[in-house]
Biotite code that builds the C-alpha atoms (Angstrom):
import biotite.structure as struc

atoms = struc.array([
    struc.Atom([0.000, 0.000, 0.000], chain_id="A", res_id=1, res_name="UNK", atom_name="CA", element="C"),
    struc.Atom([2.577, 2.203, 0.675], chain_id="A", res_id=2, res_name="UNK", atom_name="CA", element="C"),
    struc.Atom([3.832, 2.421, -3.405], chain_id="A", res_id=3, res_name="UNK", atom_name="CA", element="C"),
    struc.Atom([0.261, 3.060, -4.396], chain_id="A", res_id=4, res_name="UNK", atom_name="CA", element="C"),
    struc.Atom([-0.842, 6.831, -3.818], chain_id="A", res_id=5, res_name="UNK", atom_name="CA", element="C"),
    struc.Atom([-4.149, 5.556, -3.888], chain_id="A", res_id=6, res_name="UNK", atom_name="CA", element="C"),
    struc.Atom([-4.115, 4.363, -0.637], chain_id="A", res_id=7, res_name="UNK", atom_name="CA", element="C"),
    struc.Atom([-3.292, 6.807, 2.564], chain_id="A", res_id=8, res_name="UNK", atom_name="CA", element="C"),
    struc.Atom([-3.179, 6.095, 6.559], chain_id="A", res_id=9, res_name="UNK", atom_name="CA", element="C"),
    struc.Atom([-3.104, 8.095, 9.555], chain_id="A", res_id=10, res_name="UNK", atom_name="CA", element="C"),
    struc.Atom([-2.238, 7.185, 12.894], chain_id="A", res_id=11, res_name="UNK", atom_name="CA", element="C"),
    struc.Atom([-2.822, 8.282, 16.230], chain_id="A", res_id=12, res_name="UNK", atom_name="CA", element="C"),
    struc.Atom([0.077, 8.282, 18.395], chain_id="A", res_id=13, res_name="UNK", atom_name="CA", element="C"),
    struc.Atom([0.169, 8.584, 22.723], chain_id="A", res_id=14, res_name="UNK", atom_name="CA", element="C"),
    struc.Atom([3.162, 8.883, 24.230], chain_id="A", res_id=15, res_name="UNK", atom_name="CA", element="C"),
    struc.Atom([4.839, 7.529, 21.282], chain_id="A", res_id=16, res_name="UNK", atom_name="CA", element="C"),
    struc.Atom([3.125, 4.345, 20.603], chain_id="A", res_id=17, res_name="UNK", atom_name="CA", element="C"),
    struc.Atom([0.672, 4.225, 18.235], chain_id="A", res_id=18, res_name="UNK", atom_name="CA", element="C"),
    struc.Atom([-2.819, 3.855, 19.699], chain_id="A", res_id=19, res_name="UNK", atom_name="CA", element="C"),
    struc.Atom([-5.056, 4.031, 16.693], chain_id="A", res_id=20, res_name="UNK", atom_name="CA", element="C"),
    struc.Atom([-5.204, 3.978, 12.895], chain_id="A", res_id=21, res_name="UNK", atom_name="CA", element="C"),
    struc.Atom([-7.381, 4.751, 9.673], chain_id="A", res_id=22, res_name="UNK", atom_name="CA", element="C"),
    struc.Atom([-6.257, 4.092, 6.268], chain_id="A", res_id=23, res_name="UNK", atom_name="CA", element="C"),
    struc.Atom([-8.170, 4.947, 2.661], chain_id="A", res_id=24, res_name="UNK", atom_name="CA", element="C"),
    struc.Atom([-8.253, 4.491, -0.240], chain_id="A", res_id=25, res_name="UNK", atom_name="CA", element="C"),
    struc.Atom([-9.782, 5.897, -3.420], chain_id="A", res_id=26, res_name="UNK", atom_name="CA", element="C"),
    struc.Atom([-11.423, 4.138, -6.235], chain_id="A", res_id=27, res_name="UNK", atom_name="CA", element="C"),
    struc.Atom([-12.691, 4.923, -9.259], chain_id="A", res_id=28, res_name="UNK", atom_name="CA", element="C"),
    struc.Atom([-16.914, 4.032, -9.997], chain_id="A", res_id=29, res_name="UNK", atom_name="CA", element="C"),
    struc.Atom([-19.839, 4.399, -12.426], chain_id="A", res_id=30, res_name="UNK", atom_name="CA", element="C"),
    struc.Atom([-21.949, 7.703, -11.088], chain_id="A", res_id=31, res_name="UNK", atom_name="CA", element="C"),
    struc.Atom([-18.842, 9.192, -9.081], chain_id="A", res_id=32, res_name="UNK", atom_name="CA", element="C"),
    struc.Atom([-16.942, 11.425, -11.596], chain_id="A", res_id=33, res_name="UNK", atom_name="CA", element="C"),
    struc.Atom([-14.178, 12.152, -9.293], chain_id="A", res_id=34, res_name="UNK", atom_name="CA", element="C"),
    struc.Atom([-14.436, 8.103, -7.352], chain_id="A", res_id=35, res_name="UNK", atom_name="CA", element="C"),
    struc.Atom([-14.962, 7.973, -3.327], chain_id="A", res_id=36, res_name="UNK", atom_name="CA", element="C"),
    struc.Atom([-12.959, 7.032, -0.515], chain_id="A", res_id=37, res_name="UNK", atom_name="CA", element="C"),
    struc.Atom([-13.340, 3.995, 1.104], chain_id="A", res_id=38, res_name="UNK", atom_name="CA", element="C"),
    struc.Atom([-12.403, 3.434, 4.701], chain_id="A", res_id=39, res_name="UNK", atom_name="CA", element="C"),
    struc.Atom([-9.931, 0.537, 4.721], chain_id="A", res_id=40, res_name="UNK", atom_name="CA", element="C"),
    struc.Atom([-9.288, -0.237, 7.895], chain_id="A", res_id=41, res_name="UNK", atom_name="CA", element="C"),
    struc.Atom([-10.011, 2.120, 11.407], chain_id="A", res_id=42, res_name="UNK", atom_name="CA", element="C"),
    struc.Atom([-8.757, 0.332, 14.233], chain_id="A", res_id=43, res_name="UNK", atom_name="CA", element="C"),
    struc.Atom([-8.158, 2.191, 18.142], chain_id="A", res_id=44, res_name="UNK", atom_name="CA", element="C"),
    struc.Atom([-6.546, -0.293, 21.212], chain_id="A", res_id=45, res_name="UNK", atom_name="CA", element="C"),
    struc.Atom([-9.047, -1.231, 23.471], chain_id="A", res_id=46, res_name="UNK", atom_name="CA", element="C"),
    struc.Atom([-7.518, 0.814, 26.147], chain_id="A", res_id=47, res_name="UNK", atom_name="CA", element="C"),
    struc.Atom([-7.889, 3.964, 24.096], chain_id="A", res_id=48, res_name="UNK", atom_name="CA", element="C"),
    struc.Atom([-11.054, 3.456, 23.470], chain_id="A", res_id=49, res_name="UNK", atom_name="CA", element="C"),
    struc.Atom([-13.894, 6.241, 24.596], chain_id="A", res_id=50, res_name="UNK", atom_name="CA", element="C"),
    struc.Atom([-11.631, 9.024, 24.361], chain_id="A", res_id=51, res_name="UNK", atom_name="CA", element="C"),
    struc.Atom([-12.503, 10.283, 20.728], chain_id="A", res_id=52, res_name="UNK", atom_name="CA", element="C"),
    struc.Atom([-9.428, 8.918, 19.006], chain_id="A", res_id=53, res_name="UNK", atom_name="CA", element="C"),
    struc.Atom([-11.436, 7.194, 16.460], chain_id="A", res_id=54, res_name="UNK", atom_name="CA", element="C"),
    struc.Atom([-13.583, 10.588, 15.912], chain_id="A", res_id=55, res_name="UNK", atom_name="CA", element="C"),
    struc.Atom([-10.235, 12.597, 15.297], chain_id="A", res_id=56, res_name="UNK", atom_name="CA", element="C"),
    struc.Atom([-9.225, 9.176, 12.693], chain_id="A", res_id=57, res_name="UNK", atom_name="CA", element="C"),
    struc.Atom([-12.450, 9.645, 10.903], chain_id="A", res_id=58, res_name="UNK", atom_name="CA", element="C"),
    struc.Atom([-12.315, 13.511, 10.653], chain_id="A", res_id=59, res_name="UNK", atom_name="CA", element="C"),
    struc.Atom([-8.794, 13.257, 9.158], chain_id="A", res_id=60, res_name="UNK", atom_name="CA", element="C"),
    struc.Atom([-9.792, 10.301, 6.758], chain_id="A", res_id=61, res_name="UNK", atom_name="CA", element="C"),
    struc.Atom([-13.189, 12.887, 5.969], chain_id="A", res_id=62, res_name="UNK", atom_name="CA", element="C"),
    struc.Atom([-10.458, 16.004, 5.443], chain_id="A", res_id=63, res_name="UNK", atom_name="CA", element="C"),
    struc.Atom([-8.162, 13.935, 3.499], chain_id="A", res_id=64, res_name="UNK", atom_name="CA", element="C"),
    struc.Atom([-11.102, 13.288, 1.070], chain_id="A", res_id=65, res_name="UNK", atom_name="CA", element="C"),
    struc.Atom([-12.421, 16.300, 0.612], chain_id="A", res_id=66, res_name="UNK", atom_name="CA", element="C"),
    struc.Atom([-8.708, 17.493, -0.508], chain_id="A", res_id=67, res_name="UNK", atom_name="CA", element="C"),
    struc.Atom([-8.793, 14.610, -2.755], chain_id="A", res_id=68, res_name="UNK", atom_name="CA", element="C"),
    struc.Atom([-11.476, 16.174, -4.500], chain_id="A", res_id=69, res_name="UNK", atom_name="CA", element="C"),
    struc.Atom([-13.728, 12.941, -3.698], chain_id="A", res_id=70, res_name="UNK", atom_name="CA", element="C"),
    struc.Atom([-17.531, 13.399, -2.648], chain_id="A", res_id=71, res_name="UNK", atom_name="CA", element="C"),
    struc.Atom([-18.346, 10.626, -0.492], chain_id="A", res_id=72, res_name="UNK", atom_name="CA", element="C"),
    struc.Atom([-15.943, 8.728, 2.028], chain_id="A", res_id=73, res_name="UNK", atom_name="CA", element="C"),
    struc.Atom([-17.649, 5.092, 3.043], chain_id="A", res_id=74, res_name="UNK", atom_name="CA", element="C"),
    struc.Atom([-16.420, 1.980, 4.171], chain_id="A", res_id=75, res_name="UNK", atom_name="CA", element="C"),
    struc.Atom([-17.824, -1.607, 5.470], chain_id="A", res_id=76, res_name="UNK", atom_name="CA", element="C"),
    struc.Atom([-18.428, -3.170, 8.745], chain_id="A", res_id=77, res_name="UNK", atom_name="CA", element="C"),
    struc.Atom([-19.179, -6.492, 9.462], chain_id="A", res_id=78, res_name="UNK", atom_name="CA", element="C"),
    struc.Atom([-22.770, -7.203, 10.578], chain_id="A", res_id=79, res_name="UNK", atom_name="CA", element="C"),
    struc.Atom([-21.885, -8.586, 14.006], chain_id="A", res_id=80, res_name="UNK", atom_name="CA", element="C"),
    struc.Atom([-20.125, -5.051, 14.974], chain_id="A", res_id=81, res_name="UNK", atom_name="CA", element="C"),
    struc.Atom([-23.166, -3.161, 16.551], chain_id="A", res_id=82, res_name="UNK", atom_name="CA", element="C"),
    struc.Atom([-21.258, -0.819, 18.574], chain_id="A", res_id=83, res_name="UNK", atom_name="CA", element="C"),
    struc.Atom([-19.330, 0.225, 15.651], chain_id="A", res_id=84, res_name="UNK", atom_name="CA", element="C"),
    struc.Atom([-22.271, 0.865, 13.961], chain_id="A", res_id=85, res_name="UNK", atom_name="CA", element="C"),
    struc.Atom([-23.742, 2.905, 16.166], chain_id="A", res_id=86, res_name="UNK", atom_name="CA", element="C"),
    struc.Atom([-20.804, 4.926, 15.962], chain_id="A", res_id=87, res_name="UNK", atom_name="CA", element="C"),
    struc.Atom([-19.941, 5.326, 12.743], chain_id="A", res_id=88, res_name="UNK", atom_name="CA", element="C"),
    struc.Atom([-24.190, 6.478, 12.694], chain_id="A", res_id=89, res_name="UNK", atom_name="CA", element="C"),
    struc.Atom([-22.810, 9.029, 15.422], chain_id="A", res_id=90, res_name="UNK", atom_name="CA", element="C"),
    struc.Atom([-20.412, 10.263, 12.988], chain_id="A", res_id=91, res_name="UNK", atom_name="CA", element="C"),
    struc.Atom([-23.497, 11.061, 9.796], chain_id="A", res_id=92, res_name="UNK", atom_name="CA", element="C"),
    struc.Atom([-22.670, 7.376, 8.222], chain_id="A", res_id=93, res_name="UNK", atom_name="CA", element="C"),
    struc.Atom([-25.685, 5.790, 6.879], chain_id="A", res_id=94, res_name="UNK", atom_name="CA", element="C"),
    struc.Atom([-26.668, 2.396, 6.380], chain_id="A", res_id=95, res_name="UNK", atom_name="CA", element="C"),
    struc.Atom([-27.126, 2.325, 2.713], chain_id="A", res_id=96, res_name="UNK", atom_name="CA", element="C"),
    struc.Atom([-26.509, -1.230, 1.363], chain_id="A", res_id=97, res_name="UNK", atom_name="CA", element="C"),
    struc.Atom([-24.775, -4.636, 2.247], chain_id="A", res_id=98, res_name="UNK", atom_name="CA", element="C"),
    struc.Atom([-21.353, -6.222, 1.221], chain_id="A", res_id=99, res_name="UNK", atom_name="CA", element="C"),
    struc.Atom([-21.707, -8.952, -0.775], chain_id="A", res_id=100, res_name="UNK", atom_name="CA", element="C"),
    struc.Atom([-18.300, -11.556, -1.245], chain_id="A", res_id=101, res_name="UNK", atom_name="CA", element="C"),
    struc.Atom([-17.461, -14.959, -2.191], chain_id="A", res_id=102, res_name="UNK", atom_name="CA", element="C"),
    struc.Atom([-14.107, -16.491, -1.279], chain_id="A", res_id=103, res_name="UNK", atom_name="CA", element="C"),
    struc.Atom([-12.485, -17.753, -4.580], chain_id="A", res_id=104, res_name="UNK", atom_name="CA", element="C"),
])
């Protein structure tokens, strides 16, 4: 990921360590002239939890694609996560389809 200036991460660092991440990436798609970002991966230790590290994440992955000239920034969750998802609903995310994949 890091050769491919489609994809970008930020990390959130305490005391040195890293605590938290979010990485992106853009793509390209039919009815989004300049492509979206997708969230990638957001991730915060469970001890740093609660203390709005993953809202700063998101705000910097929502600035970064706004620079990026992109429209929408959206990303997938698993079904199971329901505390995530009431988060990320928190944060203006809406629920607007489901992932479909098949393991080849």
């Amino acid at each position: 990921m890091g050769k491919d200036d489609r994809y970008a991460t930020f990390v959130a660092e305490e005391g040195g360590m890293v605590v938290g991440l979010v990485t992106t990436i853009t793509c390209l798609a039919i009815g989004h002239p300049n492509g979206y970002t997708k969230i990638n991966g957001l991730g915060v230790l469970p001890e740093h939890r609660d203390k709005g590290i993953g809202r700063m994440l998101i705000e910097k992955a929502e600035e970064f694609a706004k620079v990026d000239g992109t429209m929408y920034l959206g990303l997938v969750s698993g079904l199971q996560r329901e505390t995530a998802h009431a988060f990320y609903e928190r944060m203006g995310y809406q629920k607007t389809s489901y992932w479909f994949r098949k393991r080849l």
